[in-house]
C-alpha positions in Angstrom: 2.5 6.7 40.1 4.7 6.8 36.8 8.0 5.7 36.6 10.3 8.1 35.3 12.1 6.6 32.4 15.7 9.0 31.4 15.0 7.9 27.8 12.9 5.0 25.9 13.6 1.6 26.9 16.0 -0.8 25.1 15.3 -4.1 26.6 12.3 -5.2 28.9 11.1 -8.5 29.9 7.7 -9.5 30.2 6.7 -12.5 32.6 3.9 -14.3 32.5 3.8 -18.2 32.2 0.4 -18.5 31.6 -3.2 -19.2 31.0 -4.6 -19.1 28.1 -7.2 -16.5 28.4 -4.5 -14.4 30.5 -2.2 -14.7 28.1 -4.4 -12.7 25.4 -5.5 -10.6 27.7 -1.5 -9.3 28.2 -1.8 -8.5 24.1 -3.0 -5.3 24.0 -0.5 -3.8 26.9 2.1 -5.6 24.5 1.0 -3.9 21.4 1.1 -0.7 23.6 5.0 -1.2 24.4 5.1 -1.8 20.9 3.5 1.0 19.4 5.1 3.5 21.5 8.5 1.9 21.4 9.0 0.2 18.5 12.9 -0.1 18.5 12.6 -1.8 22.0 13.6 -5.4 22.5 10.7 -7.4 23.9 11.8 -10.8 25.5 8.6 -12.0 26.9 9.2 -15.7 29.8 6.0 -17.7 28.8 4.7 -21.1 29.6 5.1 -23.8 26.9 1.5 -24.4 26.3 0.3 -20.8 25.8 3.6 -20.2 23.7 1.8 -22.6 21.4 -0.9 -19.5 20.8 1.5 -16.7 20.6 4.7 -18.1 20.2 5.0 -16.5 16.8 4.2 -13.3 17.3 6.9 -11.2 15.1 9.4 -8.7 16.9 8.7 -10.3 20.7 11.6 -13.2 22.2 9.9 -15.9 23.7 11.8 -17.6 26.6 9.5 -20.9 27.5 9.3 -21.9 31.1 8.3 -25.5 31.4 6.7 -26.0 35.1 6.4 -29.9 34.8 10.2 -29.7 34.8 10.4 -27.9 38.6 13.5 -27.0 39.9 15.4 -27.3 35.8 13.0 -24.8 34.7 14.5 -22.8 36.7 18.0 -23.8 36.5 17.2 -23.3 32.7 16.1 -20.0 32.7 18.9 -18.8 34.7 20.8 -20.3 31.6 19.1 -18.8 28.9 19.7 -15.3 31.0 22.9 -15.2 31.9 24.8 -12.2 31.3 21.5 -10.3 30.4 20.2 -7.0 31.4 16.9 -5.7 31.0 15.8 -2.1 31.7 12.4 -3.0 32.7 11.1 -6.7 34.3 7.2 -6.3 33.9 6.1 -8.7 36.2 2.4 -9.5 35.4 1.8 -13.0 37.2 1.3 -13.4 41.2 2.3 -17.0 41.3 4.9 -17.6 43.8 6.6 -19.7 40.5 6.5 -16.5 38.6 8.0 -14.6 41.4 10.6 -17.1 41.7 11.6 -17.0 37.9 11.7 -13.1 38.3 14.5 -13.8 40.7 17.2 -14.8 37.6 15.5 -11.7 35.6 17.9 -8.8 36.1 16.7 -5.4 36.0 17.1 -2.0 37.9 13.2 -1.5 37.8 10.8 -4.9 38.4 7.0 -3.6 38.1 4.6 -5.5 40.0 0.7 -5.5 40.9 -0.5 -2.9 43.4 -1.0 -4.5 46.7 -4.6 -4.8 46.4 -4.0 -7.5 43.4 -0.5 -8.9 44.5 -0.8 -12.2 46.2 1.8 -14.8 47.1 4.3 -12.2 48.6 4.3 -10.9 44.7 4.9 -7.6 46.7 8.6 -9.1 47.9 9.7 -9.4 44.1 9.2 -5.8 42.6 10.1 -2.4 43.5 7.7 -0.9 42.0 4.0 -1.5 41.6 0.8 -0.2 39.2 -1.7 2.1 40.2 -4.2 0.5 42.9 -7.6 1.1 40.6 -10.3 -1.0 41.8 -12.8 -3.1 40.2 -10.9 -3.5 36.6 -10.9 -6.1 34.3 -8.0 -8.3 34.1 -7.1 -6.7 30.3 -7.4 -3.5 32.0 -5.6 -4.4 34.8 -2.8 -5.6 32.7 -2.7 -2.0 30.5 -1.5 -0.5 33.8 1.6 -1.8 33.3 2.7 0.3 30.2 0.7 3.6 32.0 2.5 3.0 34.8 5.7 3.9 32.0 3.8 6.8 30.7 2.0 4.8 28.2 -1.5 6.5 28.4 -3.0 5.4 24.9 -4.0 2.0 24.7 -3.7 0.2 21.8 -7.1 -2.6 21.8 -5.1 -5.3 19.7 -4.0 -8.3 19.7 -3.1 -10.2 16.4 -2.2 -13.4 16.8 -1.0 -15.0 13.8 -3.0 -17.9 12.4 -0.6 -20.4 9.9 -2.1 -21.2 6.5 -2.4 -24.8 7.5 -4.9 -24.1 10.4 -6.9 -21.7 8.4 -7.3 -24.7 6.0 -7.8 -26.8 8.6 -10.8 -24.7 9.8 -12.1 -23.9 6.2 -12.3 -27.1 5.1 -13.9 -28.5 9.0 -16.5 -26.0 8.7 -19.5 -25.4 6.4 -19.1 -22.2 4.3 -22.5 -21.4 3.4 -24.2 -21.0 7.0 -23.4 -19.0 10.2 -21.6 -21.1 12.7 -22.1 -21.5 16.7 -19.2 -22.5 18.2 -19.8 -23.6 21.6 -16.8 -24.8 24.2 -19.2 -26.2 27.1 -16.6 -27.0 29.4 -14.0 -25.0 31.8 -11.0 -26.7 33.0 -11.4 -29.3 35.4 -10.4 -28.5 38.7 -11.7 -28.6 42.4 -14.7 -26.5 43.4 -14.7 -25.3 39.8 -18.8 -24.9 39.5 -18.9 -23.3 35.6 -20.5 -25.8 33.7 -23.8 -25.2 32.2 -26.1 -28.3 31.4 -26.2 -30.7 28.8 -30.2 -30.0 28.6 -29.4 -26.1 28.1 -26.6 -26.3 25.2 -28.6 -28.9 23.1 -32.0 -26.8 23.4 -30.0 -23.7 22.2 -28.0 -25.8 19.6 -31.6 -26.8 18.2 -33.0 -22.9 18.7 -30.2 -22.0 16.3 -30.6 -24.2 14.0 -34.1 -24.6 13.4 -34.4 -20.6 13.6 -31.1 -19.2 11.5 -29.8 -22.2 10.0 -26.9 -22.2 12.1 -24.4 -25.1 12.2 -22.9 -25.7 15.6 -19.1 -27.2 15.9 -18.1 -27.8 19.6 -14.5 -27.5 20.8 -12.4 -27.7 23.9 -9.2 -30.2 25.0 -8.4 -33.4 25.0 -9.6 -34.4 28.5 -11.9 -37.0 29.5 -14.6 -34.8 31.4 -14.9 -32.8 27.9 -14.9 -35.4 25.3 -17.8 -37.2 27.4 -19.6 -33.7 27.9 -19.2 -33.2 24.4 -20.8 -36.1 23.1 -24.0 -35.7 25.7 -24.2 -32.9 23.8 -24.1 -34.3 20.3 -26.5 -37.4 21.7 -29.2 -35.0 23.5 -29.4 -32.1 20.5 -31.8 -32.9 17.5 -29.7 -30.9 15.0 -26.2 -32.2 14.1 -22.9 -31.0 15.6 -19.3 -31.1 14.8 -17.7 -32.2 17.5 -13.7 -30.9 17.7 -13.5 -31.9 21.2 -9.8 -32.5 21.9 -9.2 -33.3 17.6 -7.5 -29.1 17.3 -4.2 -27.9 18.5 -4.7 -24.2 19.8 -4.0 -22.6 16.4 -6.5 -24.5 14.7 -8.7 -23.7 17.6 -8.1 -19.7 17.1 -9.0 -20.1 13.0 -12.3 -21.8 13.7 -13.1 -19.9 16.4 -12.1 -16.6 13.8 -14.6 -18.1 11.5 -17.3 -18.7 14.0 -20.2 -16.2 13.8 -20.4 -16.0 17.3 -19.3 -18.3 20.7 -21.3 -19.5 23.8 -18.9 -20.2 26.7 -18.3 -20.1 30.2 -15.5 -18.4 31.9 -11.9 -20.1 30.0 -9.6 -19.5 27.7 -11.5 -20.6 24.5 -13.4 -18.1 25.2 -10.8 -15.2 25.5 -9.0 -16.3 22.1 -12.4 -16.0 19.9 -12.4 -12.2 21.9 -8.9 -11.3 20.3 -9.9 -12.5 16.5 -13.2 -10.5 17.2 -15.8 -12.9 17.3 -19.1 -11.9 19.7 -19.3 -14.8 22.5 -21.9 -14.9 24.9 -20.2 -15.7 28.2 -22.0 -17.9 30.8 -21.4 -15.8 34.0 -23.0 -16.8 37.2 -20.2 -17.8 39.5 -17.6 -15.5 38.6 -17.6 -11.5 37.8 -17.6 -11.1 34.1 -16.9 -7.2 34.3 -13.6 -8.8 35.8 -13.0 -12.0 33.7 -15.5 -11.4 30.9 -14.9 -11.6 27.2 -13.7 -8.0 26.6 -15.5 -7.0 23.7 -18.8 -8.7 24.4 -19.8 -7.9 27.8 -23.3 -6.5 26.4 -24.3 -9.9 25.2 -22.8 -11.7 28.6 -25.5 -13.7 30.7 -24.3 -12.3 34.1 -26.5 -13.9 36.6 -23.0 -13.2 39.0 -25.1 -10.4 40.9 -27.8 -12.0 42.0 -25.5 -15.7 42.9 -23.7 -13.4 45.3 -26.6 -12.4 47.1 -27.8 -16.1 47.1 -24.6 -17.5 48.4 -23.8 -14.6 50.3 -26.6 -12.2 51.0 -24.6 -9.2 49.7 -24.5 -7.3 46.8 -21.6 -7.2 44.3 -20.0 -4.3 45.6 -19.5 -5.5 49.3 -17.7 -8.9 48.4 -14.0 -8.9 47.4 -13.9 -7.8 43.9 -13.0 -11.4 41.9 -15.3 -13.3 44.7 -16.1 -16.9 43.5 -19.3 -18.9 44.0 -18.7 -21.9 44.7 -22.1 -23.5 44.2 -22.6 -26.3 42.3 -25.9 -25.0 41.3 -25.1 -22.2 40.5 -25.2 -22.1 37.0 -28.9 -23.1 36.6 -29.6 -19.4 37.1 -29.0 -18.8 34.0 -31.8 -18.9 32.0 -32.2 -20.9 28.2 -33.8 -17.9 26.6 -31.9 -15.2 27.9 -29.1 -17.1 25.8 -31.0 -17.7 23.2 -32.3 -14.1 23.1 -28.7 -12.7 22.7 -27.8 -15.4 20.0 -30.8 -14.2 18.0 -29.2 -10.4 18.3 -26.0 -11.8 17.3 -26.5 -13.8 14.0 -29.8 -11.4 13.1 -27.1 -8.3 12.9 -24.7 -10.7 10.9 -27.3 -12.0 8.5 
């Protein structure tokens, strides 16, 4: 249902602390406000990491909210707000920490998710909600919020500004003179968190790239342990050399290689999401999570999404009779995807580049 708005908005707030791939994916229904409303002051309450991506994005406020500092952050917000008012709260996070920021956020309308997405009493927060559409990707999802305003053009964009330094950074990291793979092999480290693909598969298509196209491979991701070690079984197992940026970039120098990457193999994390918004193809590695929910955007054609047929493994259902976003939590279950069906989509990619 559309609000009706008496006349454009002067003030709204955006909340969403984080992560990184959510966090682009909330661009485009930003550069939607934007486009439509471009007098409107945009004061958007964001995490401190992901502020490091978008943090200087021209024309938005950025309020950080700093979890690791619990019951301050809070107490901080409700500083920095004090004696504001917003026309519109655009509540895009179901996090019961979100919902308790949105407490100190004062506005006469609070949009929220539809009850078939809220979660963590989200519902308790807003008084007013997006339309209940099912089976949407997250990006999608989040465009709902400026349609639910009377928005119902969609601008595709998201523009994050990359600083001179980190475009030098990447320039001079990178070869110039050959296509370049970059491949983040690693999701976040977390419990039951089955995304992985094998050492054996990356190095094999690492080797398939460059012994076929000429292809120089740089591998990135953070600073943790699990990474850095995956990262160099990478290096140690492939024939052809790598670049290994493992934990060695900040996020902006992350975004410019990944903008001058010819194309990206990842699983499902943010990495991933930030080569979608500068436009670079990646081949997502989908098997235990939906891609058509959580995919990259712009390169679901190239996605291996062996997701169908680990839900009727794990399950014995099809796709469309488990809750839409249903994880696998298998820790086998990314050996479904197959070598040269990666391979076979890299060979599209760089052959239409060439």
């Amino acid at each position: 249902m559309t609000i009706s708005l008496p006349s454009s908005p002067q003030n709204i707030c955006i909340l969403r602390l984080s992560a990184i791939g959510d966090v682009t994916h909330v661009l485009p229904a930003l550069r939607t406000l934007q486009k439509a409303w471009p007098e409107c002051n945009i004061t958007w309450i964001i995490g401190k990491t992901e502020y490091a991506l978008v943090g200087d994005i021209p024309d938005v406020e950025f309020i950080l909210f700093d979890k690791s500092r619990g019951v301050k952050a809070y107490l901080q917000l409700a500083k920095e707000l004090k004696g504001r008012e917003f026309d519109i709260l655009l509540h895009m996070q179901v996090a019961l920490r979100a919902s308790l920021a949105s407490l100190v956020v004062n506005a006469p309308i609070k949009l929220g998710f539809d009850l078939g997405r809220s979660r963590n009493g989200q519902s308790f927060f807003v008084n007013h909600r997006i339309a209940c559409i099912e089976h949407q990707h997250v990006l999608d999802g989040f465009l709902e919020f400026p349609k639910a305003l009377g928005l119902t053009e969609p601008v595709l964009s998201w523009d994050i500004p990359i600083p001179d330094a980190a475009q030098t950074f990447a320039t001079n990291t990178l070869p110039q003179d050959k296509p370049i793979l970059a491949i983040n092999p690693c999701t976040s480290n977390r419990s039951r968190n089955w995304r992985n693909w094998s050492v054996e598969n990356y190095a094999s298509v690492i080797d398939f790239a460059a012994q076929n196209f000429g292809v120089a491979t740089v591998l990135t991701g953070g600073p943790s342990k699990q990474e850095i070690d995956y990262a160099a079984a990478i290096t140690k197992k492939a024939l052809a050399p790598c670049i290994d940026l493992v934990g060695k970039t900040n996020l902006k120098e992350l975004l410019a290689v990944l903008e001058q990457a010819t194309v990206m193999i990842s699983p499902d994390t943010g990495p991933a999401h930030m080569a979608n918004a500068v436009d670079t193809p990646v081949i997502g590695l989908y098997a235990s999570s939906n891609p058509y929910r959580t995919g990259p955007y712009n390169s679901l054609d190239i996605t291996a999404n062996k997701y169908p047929e680990a839900i009727l493994d794990e399950f014995g259902k099809t796709v469309n009779e488990v809750r839409w976003g249903q994880r696998v939590r298998n820790p086998e279950v990314m050996s479904l995807i197959r070598v040269e069906e990666v391979k076979k989509s890299l060979r599209t990619v760089v052959e239409e580049n060439q």
